[in-house]
Jmol script that loads the backbone (N, CA, C; Angstrom):
load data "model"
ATOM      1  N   UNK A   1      -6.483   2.539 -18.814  1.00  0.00           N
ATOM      2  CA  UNK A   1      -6.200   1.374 -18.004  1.00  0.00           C
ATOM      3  C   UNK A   1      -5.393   1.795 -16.782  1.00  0.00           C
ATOM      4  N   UNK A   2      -5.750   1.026 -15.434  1.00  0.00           N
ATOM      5  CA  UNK A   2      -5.288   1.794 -14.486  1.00  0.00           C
ATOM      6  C   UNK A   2      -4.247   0.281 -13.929  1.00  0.00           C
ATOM      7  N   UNK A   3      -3.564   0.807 -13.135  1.00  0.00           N
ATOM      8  CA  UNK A   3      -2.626  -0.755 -12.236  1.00  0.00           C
ATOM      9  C   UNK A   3      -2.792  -0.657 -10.705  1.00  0.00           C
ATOM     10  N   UNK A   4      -3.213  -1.229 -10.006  1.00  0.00           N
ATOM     11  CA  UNK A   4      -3.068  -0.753  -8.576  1.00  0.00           C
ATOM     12  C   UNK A   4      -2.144  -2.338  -7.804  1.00  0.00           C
ATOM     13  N   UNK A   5      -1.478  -1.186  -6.841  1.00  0.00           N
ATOM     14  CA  UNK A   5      -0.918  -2.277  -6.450  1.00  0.00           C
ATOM     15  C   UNK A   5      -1.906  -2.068  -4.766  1.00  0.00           C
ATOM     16  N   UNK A   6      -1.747  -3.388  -4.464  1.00  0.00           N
ATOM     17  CA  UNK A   6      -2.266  -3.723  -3.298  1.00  0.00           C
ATOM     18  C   UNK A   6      -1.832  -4.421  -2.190  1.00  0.00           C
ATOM     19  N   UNK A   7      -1.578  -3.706  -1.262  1.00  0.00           N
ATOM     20  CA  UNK A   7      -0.865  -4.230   0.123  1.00  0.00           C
ATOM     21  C   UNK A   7      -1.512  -4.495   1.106  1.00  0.00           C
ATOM     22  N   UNK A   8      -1.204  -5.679   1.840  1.00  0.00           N
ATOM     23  CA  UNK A   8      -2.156  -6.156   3.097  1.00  0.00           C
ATOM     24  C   UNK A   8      -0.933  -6.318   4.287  1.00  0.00           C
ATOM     25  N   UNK A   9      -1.304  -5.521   5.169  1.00  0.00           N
ATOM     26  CA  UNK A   9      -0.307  -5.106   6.498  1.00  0.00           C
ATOM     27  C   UNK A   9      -1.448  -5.528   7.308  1.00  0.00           C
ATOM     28  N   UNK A  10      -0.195  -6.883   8.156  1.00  0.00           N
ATOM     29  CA  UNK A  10      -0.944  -7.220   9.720  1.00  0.00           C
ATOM     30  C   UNK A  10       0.028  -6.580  10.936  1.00  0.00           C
ATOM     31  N   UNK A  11      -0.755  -5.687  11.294  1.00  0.00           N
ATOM     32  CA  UNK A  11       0.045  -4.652  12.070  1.00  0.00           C
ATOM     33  C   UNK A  11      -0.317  -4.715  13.814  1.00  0.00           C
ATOM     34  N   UNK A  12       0.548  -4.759  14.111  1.00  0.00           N
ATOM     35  CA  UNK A  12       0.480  -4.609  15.771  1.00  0.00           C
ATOM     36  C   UNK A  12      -0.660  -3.796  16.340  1.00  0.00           C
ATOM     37  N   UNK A  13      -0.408  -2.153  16.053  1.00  0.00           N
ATOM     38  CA  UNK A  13      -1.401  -1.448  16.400  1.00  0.00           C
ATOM     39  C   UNK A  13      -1.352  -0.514  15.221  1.00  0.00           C
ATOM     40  N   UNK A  14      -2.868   0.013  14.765  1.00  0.00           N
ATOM     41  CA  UNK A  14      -3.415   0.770  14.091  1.00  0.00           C
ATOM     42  C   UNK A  14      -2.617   2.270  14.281  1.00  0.00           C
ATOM     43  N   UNK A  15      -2.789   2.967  15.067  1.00  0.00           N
ATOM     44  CA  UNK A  15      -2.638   3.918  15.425  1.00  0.00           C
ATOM     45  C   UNK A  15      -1.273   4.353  15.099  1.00  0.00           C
ATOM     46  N   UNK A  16      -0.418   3.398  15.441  1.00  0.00           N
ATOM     47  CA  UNK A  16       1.555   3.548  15.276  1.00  0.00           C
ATOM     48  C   UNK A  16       1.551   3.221  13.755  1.00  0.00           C
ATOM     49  N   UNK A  17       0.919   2.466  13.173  1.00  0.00           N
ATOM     50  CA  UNK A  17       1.112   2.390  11.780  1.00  0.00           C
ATOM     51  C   UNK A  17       0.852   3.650  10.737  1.00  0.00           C
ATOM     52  N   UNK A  18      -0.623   3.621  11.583  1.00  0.00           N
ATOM     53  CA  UNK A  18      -0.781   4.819  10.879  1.00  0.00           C
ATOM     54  C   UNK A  18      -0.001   6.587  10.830  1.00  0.00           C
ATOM     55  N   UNK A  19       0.925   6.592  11.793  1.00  0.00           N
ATOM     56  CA  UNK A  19       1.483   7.612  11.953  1.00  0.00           C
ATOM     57  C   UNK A  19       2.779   7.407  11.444  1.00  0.00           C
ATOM     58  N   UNK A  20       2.828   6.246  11.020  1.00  0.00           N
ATOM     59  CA  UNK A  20       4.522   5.909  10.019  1.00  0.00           C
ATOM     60  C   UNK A  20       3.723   6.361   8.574  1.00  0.00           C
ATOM     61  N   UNK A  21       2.511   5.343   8.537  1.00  0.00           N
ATOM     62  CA  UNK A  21       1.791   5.773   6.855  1.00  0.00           C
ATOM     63  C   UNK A  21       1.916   7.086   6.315  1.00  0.00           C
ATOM     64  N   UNK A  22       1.054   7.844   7.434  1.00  0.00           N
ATOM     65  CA  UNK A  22       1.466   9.089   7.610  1.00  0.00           C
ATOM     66  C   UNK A  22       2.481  10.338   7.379  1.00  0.00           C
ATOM     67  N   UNK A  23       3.426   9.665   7.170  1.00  0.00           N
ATOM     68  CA  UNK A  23       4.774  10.064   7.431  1.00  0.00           C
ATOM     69  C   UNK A  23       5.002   9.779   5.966  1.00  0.00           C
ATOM     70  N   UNK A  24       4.979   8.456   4.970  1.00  0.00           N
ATOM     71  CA  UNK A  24       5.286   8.825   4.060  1.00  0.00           C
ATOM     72  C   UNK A  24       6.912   8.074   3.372  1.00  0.00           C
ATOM     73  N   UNK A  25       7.078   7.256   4.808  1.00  0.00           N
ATOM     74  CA  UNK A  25       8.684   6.657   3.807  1.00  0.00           C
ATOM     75  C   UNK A  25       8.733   6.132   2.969  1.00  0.00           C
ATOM     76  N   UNK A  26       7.374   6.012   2.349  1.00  0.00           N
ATOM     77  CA  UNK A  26       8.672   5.296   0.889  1.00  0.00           C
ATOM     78  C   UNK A  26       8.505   6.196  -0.357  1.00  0.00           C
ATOM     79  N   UNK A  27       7.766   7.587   0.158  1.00  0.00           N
ATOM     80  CA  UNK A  27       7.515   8.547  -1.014  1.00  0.00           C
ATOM     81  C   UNK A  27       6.535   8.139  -1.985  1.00  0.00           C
ATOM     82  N   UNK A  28       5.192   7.568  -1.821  1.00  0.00           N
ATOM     83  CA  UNK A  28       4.179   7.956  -2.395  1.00  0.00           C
ATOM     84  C   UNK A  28       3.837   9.132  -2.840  1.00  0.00           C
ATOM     85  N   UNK A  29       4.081  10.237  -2.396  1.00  0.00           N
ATOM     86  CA  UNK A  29       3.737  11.791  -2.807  1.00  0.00           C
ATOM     87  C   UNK A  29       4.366  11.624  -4.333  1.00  0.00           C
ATOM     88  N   UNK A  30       5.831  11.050  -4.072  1.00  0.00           N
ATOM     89  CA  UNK A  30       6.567  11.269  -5.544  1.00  0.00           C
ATOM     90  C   UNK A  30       6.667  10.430  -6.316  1.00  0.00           C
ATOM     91  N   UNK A  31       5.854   8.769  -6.261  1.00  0.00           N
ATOM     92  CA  UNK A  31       6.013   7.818  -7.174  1.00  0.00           C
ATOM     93  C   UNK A  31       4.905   8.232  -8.157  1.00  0.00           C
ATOM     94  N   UNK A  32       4.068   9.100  -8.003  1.00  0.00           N
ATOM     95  CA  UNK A  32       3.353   8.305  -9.752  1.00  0.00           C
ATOM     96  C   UNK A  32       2.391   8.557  -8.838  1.00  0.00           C
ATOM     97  N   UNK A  33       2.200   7.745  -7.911  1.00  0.00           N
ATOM     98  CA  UNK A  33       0.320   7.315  -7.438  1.00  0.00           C
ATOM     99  C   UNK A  33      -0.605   8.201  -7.728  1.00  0.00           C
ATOM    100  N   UNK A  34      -1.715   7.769  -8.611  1.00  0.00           N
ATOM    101  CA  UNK A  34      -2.672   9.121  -9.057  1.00  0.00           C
ATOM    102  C   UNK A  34      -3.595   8.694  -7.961  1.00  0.00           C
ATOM    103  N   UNK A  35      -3.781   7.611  -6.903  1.00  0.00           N
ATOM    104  CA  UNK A  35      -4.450   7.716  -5.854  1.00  0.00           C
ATOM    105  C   UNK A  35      -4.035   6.551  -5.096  1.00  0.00           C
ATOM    106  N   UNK A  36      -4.404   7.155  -3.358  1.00  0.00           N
ATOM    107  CA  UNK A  36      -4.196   5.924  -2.122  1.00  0.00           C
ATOM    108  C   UNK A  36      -5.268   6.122  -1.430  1.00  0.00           C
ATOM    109  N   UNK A  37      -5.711   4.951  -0.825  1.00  0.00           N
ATOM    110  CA  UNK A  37      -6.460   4.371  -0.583  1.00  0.00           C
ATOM    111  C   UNK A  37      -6.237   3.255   0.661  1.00  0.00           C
ATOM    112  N   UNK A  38      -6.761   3.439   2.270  1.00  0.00           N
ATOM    113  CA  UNK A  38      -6.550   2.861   3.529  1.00  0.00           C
ATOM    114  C   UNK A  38      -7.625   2.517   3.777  1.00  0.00           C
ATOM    115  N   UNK A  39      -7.420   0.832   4.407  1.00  0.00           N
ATOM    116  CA  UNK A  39      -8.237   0.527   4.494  1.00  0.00           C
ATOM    117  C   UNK A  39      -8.535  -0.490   5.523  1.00  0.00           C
ATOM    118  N   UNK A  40      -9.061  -0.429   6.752  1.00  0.00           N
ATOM    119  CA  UNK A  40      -8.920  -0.836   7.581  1.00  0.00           C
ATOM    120  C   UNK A  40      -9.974  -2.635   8.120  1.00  0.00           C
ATOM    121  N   UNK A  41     -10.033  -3.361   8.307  1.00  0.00           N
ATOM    122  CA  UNK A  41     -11.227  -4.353   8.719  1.00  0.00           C
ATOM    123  C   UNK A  41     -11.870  -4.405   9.373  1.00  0.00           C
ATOM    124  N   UNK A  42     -12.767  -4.750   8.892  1.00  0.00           N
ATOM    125  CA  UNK A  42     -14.283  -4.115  10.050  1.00  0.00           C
ATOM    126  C   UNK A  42     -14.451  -4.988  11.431  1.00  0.00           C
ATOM    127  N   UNK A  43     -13.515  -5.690  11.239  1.00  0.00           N
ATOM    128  CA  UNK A  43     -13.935  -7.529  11.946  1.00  0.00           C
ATOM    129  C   UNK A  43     -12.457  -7.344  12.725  1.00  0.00           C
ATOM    130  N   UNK A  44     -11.295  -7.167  12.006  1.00  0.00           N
ATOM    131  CA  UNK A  44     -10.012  -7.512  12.365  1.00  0.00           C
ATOM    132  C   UNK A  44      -9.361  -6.394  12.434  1.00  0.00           C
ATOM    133  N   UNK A  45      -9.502  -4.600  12.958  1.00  0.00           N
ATOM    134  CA  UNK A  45      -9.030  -3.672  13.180  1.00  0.00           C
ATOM    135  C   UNK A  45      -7.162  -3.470  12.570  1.00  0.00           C
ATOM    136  N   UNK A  46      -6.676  -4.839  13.056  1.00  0.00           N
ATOM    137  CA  UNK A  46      -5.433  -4.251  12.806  1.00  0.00           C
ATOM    138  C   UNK A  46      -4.601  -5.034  11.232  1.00  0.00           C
ATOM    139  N   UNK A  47      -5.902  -5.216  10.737  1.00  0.00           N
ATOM    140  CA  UNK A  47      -5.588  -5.879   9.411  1.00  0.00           C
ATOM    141  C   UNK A  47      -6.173  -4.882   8.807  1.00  0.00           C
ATOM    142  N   UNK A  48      -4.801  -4.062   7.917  1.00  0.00           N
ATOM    143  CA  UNK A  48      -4.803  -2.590   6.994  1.00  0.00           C
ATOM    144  C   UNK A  48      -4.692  -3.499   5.750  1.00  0.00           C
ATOM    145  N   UNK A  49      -5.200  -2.805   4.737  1.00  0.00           N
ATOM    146  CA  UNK A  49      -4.904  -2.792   2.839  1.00  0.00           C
ATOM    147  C   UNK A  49      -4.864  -1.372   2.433  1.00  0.00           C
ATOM    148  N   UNK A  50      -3.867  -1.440   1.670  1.00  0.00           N
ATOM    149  CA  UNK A  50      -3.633  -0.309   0.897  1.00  0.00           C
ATOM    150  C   UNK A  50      -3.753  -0.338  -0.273  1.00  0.00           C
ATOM    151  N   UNK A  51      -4.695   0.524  -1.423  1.00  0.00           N
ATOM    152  CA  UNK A  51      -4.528   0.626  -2.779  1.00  0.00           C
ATOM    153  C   UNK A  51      -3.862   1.623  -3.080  1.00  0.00           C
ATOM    154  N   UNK A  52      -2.979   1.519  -4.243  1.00  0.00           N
ATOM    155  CA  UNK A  52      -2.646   2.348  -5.032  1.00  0.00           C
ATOM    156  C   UNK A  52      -2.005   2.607  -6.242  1.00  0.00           C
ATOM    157  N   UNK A  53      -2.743   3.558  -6.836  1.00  0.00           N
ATOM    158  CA  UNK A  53      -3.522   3.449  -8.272  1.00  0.00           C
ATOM    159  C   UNK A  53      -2.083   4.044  -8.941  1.00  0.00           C
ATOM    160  N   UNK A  54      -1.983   3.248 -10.416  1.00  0.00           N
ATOM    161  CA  UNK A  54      -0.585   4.184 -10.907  1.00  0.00           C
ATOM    162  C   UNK A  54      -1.484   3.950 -12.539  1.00  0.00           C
ATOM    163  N   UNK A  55      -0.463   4.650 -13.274  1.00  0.00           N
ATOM    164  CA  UNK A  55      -0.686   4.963 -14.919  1.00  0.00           C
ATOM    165  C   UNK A  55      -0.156   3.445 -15.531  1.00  0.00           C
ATOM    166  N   UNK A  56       0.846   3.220 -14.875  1.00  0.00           N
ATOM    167  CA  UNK A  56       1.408   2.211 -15.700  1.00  0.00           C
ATOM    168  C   UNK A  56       2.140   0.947 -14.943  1.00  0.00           C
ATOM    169  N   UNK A  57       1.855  -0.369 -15.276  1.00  0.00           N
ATOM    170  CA  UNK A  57       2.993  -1.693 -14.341  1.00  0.00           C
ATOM    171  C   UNK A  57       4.107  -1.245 -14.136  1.00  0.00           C
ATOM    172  N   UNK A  58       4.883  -0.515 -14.682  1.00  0.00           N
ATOM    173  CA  UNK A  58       6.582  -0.463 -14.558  1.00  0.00           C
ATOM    174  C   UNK A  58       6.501   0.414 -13.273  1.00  0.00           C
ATOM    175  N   UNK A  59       5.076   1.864 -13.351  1.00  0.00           N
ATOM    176  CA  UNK A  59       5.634   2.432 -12.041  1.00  0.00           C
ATOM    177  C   UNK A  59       4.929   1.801 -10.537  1.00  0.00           C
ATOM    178  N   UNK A  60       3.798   0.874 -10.996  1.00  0.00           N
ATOM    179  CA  UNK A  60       3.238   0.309  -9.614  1.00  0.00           C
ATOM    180  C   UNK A  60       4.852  -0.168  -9.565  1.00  0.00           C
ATOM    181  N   UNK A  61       5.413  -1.364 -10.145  1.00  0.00           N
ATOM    182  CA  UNK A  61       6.666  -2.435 -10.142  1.00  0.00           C
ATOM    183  C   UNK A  61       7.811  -1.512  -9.776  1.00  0.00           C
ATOM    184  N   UNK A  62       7.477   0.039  -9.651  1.00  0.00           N
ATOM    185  CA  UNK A  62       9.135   1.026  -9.281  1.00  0.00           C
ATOM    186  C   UNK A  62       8.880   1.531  -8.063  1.00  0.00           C
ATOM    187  N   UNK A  63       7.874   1.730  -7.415  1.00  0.00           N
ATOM    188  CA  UNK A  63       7.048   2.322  -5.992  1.00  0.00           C
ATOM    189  C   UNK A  63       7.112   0.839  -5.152  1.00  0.00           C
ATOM    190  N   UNK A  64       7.056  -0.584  -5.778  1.00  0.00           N
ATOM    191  CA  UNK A  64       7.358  -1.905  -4.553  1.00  0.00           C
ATOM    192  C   UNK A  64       8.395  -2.027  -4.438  1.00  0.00           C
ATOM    193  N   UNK A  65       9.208  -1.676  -5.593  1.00  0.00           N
ATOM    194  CA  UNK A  65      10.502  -2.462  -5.290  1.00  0.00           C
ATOM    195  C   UNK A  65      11.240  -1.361  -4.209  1.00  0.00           C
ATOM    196  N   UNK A  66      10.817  -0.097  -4.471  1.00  0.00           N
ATOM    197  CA  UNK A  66      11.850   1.010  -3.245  1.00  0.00           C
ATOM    198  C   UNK A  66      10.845   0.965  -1.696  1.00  0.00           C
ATOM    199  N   UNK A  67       9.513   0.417  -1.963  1.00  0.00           N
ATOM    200  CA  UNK A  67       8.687   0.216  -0.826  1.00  0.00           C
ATOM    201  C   UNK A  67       9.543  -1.297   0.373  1.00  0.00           C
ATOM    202  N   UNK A  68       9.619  -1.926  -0.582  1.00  0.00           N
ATOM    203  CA  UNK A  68      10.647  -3.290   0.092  1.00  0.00           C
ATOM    204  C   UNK A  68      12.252  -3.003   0.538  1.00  0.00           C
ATOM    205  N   UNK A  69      12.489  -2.372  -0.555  1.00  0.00           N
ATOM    206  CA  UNK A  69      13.861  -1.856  -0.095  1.00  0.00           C
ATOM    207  C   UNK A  69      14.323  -1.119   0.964  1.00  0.00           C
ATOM    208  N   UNK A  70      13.262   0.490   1.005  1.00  0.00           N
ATOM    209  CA  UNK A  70      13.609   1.607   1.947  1.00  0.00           C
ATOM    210  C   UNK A  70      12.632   1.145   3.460  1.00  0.00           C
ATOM    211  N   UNK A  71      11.802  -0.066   3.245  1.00  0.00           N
ATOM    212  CA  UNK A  71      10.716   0.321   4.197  1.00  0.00           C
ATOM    213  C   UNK A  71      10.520  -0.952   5.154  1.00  0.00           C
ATOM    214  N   UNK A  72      10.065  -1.993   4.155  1.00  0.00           N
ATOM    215  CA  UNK A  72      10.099  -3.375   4.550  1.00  0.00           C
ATOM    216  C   UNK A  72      11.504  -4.005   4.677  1.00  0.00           C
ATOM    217  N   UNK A  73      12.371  -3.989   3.936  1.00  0.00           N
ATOM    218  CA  UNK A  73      13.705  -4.350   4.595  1.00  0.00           C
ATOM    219  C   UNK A  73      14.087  -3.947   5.547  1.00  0.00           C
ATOM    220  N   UNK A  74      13.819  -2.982   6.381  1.00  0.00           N
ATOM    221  CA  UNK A  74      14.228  -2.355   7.912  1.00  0.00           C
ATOM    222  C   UNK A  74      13.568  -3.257   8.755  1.00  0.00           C
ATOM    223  N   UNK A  75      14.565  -3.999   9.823  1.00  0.00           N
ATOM    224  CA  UNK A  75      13.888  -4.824  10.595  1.00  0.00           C
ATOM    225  C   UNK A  75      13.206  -3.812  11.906  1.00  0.00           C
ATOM    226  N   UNK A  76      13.309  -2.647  11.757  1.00  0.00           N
ATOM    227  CA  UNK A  76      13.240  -1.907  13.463  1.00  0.00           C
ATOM    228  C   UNK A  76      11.712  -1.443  12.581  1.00  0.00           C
ATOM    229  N   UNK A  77      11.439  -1.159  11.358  1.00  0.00           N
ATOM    230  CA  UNK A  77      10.338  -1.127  10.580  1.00  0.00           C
ATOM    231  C   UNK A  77       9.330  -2.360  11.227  1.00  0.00           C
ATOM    232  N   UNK A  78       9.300  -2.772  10.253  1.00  0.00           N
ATOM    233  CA  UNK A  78       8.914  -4.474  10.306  1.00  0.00           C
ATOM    234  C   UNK A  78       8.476  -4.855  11.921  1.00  0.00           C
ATOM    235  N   UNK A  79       9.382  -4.980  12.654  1.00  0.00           N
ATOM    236  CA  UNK A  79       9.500  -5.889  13.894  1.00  0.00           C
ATOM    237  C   UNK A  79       8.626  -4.947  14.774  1.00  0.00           C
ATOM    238  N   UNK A  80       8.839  -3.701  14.510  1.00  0.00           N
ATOM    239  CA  UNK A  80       7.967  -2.709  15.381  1.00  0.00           C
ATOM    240  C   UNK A  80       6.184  -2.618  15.060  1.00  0.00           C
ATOM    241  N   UNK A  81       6.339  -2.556  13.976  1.00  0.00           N
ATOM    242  CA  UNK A  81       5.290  -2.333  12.919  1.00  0.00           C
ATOM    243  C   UNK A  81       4.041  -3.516  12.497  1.00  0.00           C
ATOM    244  N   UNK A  82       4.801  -4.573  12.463  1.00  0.00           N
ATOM    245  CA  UNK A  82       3.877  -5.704  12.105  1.00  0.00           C
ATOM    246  C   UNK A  82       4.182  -7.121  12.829  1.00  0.00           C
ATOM    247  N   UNK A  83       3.255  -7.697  12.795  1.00  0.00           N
ATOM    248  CA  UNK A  83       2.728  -9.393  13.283  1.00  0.00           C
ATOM    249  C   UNK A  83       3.410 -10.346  12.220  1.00  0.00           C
ATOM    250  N   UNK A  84       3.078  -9.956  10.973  1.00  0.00           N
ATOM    251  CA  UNK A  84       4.517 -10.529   9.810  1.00  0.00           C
ATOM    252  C   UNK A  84       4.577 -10.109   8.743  1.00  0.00           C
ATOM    253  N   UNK A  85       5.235 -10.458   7.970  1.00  0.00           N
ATOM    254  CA  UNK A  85       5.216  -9.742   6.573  1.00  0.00           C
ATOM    255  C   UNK A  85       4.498  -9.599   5.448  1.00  0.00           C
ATOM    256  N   UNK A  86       4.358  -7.687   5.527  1.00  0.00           N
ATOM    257  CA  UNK A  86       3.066  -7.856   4.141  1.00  0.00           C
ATOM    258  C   UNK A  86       3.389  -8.562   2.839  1.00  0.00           C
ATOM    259  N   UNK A  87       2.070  -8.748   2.495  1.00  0.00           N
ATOM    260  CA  UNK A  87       1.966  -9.044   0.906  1.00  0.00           C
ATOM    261  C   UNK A  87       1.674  -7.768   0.473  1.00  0.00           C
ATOM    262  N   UNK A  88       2.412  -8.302  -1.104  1.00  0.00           N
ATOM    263  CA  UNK A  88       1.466  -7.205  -2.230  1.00  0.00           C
ATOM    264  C   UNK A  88       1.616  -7.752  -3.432  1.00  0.00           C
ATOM    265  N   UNK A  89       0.543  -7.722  -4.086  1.00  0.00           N
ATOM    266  CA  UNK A  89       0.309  -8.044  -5.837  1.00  0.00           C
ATOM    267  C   UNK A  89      -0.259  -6.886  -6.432  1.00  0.00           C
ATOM    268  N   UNK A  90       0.233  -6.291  -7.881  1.00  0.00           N
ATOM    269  CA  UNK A  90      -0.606  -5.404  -8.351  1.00  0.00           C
ATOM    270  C   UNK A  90      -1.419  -6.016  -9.601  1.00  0.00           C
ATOM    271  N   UNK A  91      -1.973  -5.745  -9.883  1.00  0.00           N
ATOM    272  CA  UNK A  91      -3.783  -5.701 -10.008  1.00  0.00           C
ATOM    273  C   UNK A  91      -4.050  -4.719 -11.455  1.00  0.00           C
ATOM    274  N   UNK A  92      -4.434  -5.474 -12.646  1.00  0.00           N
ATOM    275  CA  UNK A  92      -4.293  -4.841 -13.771  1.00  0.00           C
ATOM    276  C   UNK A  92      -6.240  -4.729 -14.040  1.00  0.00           C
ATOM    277  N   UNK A  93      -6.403  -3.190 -13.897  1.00  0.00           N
ATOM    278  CA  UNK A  93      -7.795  -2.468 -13.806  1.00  0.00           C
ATOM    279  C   UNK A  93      -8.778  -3.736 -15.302  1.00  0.00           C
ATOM    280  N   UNK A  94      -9.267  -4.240 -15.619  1.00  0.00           N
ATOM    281  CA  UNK A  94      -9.717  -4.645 -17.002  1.00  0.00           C
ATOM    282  C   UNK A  94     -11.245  -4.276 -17.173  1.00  0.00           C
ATOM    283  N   UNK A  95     -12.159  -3.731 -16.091  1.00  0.00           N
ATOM    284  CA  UNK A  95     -13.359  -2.797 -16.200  1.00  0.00           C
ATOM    285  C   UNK A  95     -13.781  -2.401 -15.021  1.00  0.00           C
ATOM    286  N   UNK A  96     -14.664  -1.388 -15.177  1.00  0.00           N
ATOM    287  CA  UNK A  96     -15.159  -0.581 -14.570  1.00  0.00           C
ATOM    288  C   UNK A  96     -16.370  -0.467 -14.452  1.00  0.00           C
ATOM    289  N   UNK A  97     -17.654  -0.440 -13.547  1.00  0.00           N
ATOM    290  CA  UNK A  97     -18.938   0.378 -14.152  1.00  0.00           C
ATOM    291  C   UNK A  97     -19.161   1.277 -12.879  1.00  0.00           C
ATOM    292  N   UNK A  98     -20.450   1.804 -12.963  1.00  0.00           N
ATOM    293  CA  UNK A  98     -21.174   2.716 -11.637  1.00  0.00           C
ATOM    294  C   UNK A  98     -20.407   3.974 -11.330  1.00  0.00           C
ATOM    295  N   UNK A  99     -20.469   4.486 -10.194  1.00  0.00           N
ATOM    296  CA  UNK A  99     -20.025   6.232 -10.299  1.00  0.00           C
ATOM    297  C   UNK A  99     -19.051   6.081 -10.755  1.00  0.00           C
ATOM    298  N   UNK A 100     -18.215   7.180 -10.997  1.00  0.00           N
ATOM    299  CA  UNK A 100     -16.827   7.247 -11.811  1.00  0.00           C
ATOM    300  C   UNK A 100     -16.230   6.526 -12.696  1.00  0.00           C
ATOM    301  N   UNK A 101     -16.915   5.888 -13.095  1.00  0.00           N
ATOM    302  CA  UNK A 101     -16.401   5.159 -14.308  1.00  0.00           C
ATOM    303  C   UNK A 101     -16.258   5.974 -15.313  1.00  0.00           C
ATOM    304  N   UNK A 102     -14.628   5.347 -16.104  1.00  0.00           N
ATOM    305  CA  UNK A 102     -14.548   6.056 -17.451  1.00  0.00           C
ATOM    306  C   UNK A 102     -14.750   6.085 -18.547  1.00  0.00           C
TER     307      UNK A 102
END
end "model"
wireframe off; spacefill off
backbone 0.3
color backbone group
């Protein structure tokens, strides 16, 4: 069973976001995430979603809460970064089929 949490960023510009994403502040490398996932709109360019996949609720629920804390609580973040404030809900996997399925 997998958990993904999922974030929807309405962002000013693509490009500046993506070079903060890039960058890495809230330590995805070191939460857990067994995968991420960007994702941009085909229609609405600067409307990003992010997946990302963890083992278990407690660590999607330990990667938002330091994501809000270290990242989204910064107003020079935020105010620079986005049009308003993301959402995120995580998302409990309950099936699968077609390539990679387990």
């Amino acid at each position: 069973m997998m958990f993904t949490l999922q974030i929807s960023y309405p962002v000013r510009d693509y490009e500046a976001f993506k070079k903060v994403f890039d960058s890495d502040p809230a330590g995805r490398a070191s939460s857990g995430a067994r995968s991420v996932r960007l994702f941009r709109d085909t229609q609405e360019q600067n409307s990003v979603t992010v997946l990302l996949d963890f083992d278990t609720k407690d660590a999607a629920d330990g990667f938002l809460k330091g994501l809000r804390r270290d990242v989204w609580d910064n107003p020079d973040v935020i105010g620079q970064l986005m049009t308003a404030a993301p959402s995120a809900r995580i998302l409990e996997e309950t099936a699968r089929e077609g390539q990679g399925a387990g």
